[in-house]
C-alpha positions, -999 to 999 in steps of 0.1 A, spaced: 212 53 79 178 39 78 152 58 65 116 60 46 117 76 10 86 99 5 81 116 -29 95 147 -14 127 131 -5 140 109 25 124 107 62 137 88 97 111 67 104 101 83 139 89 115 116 63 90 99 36 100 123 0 81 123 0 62 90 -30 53 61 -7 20 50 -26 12 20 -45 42 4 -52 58 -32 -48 97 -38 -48 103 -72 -60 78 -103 -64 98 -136 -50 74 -164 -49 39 -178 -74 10 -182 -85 10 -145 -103 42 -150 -118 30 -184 -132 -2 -171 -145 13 -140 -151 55 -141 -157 55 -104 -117 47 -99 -112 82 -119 -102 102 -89 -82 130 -105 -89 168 -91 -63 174 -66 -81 203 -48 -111 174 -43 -85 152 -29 -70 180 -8 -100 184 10 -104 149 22 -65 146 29 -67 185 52 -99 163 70 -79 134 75 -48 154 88 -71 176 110 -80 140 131 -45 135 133 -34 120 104 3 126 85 14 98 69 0 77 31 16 49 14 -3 53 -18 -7 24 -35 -14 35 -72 15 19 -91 28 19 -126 -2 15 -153 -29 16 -124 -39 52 -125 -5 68 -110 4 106 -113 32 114 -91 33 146 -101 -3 148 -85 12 132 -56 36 157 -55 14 186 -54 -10 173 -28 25 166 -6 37 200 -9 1 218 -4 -11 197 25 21 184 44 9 146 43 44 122 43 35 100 9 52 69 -2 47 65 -37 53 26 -54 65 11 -84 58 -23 -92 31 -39 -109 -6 -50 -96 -22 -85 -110 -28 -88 -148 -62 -78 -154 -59 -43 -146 -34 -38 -180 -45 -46 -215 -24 -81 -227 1 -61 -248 15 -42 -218 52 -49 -213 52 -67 -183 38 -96 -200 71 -101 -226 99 -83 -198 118 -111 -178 119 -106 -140 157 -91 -143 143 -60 -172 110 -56 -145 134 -55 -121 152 -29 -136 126 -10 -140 114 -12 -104 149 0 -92 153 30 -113 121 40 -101 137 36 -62 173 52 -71 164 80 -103 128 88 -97 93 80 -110 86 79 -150 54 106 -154 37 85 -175 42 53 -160 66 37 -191 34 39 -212 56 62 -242 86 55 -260 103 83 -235 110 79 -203 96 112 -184 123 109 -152 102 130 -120 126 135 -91 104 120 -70 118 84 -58 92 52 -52 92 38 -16 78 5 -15 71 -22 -40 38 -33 -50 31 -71 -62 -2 -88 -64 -17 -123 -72 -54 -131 -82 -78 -154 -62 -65 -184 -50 -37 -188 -70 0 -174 -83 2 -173 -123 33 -174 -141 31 -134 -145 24 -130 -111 57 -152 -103 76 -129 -125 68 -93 -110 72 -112 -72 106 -122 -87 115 -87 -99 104 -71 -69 127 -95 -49 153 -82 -74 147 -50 -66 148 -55 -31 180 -70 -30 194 -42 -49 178 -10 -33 166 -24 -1 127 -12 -10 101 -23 15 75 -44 -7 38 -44 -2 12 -63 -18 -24 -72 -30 -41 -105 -26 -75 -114 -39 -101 -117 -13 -74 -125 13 -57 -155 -6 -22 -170 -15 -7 -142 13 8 -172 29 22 -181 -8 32 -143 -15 56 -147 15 72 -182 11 76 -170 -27 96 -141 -19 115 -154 10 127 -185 -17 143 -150 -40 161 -137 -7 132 -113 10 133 -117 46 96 -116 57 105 -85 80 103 -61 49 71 -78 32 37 -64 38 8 -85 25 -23 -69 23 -63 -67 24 -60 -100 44 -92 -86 62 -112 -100 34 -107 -138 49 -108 -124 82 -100 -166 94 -76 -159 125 -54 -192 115 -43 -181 85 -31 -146 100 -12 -165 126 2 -183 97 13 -152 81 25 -138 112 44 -163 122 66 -157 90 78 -122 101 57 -104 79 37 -73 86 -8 -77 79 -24 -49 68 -65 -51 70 -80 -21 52 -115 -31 52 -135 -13 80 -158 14 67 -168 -4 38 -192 -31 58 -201 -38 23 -180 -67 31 -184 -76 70 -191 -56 100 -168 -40 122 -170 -61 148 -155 -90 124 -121 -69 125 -121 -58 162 -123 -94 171 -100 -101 148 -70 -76 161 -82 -88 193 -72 -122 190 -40 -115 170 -27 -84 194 -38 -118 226 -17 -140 205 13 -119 202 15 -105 168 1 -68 175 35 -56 168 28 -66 132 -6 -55 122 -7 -18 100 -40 -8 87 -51 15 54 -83 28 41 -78 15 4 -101 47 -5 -97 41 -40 -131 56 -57 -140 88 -59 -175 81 -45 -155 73 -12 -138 108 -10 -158 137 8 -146 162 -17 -166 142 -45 -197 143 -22 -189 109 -10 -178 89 17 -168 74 41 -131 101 34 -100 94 45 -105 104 78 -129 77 89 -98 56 101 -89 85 128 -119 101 135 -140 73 140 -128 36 140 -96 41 162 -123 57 190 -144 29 184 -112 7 189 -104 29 222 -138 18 235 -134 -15 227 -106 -20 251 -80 -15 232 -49 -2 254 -35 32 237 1 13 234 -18 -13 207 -35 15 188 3 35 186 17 2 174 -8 -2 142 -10 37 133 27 50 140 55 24 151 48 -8 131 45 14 97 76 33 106 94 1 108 80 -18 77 83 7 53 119 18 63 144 7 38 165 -24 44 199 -26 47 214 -39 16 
């Protein structure tokens, strides 16, 4: 029976509701947070408050994309699930290099032991301290997607291994994978890559593509199967809106609305409105999907990239 895993347990994928496809709840730990203190995001009551004002505009649904050795907690996740409501999909995997000192293990594990890793993370439950201790600290809450990532403009050898593991892992548990390109880049690459290890496109999301906001190469990617998410509007920091909305336009036009999801990547704590920041976590609901609305965007588009094509790309293949 298909069905998504949250970190409270299974869910059919009509439940999934309006979905943040690529967000951050909780980052407490590891080298991310001691390169950069603004990623330090790590008072759940703080977070509550900005995940209550997200589900207040009609929010319910965030695939939280802190993976293992990138800040993770699950059992922060946990607690802001079971206080607030909010339908999260936790991940395993592993994101690109820089963000782990050179001694992790990913750089000596072959793609079959990452692999293993990934799957008991699906099937037994998330480690509590992310594998960084000689004992394994087995949560009963499960991992629901698979996070890979490359750098900018190109696919390293140890970027080739955890896109082979998580392929692995597919295979084996039928986990939707997600990923993280640099600026936009080697998406194109990400797919062909995993499609050569046996991923059919259909269960691959490749994201922040909104940062090379060039409509050819998102047909490209499109054309493969695979889901774009764009996760860049609030943070004009990079372009204005309008860059995205004509964006979707063109690609809902062209015929490839059906596989568009969007997140909020609200991954500092000078983002979150119960730091004193913003924009918050609502900004997706409350404001851009009006703006969207009066931009002529029929209601049926808008349901596609916020409820249905989430439920179907992070529901669990058949395997």
């Amino acid at each position: 029976m298909s069905h998504i895993r949250t970190v409270l347990g299974p869910l059919a994928p009509e439940q999934l509701g309006f979905t943040d496809s690529h967000g951050h709840l909780i980052m407490d730990r590891d080298l991310i947070v001691a390169k950069t203190p603004d990623f330090k995001i790590d008072d759940v009551n703080k977070v509550c408050v900005d995940v209550q004002e997200f589900m207040a505009a009609g929010g319910h649904a965030m695939v939280e994309m802190s993976c293992i050795g990138v800040g993770r907690n699950v059992r922060k996740m946990v607690e802001i699930a079971q206080r607030t409501g909010l339908h999260v999909i936790a991940s395993t995997g592993i994101q690109k290099s820089d963000y782990y000192l050179d001694s992790h293990w990913q750089h000596f594990y072959t793609p079959d032991q990452m692999a293993q890793v990934f799957v008991e993370e699906i099937e037994q439950g998330m480690d509590a301290n992310s594998y960084n201790g000689p004992f394994v600290d087995r949560t009963t809450a499960r991992a629901g997607v698979i996070k890979i990532a490359t750098p900018y403009h190109f696919v390293p050898p140890e970027a080739q291994r955890v896109i082979e593991a998580a392929a692995i892992a597919h295979r084996q548990t039928g986990a939707p994978i997600s990923s993280h390109t640099e600026q936009g880049t080697m998406g194109l690459q990400q797919v062909e890559l995993l499609a050569r290890f046996g991923v059919d496109p259909a269960h691959i999301v490749v994201g922040h593509l909104d940062r090379n906001p060039d409509f050819y190469t998102h047909r490209e990617i499109a054309e493969t199967g695979a889901y774009l998410l764009y996760d860049t509007p609030s943070r004009v920091k990079y372009f204005p809106e309008c860059t995205f909305i004509d964006l979707v336009r063109r690609m809902v036009d062209a015929g490839y609305g059906k596989q568009i999801v969007w997140g909020s990547d609200i991954a500092r704590r000078s983002y979150f409105v119960g730091y004193g920041g913003g924009p918050g976590m609502a900004y997706m609901p409350r404001h851009f999907v009006p703006r969207m609305r009066k931009e002529g965007f029929p209601e049926e588009v808008i349901q596609d990239i916020f409820v249905h094509n989430p439920a179907r790309a992070f529901t669990f293949a058949a395997h």
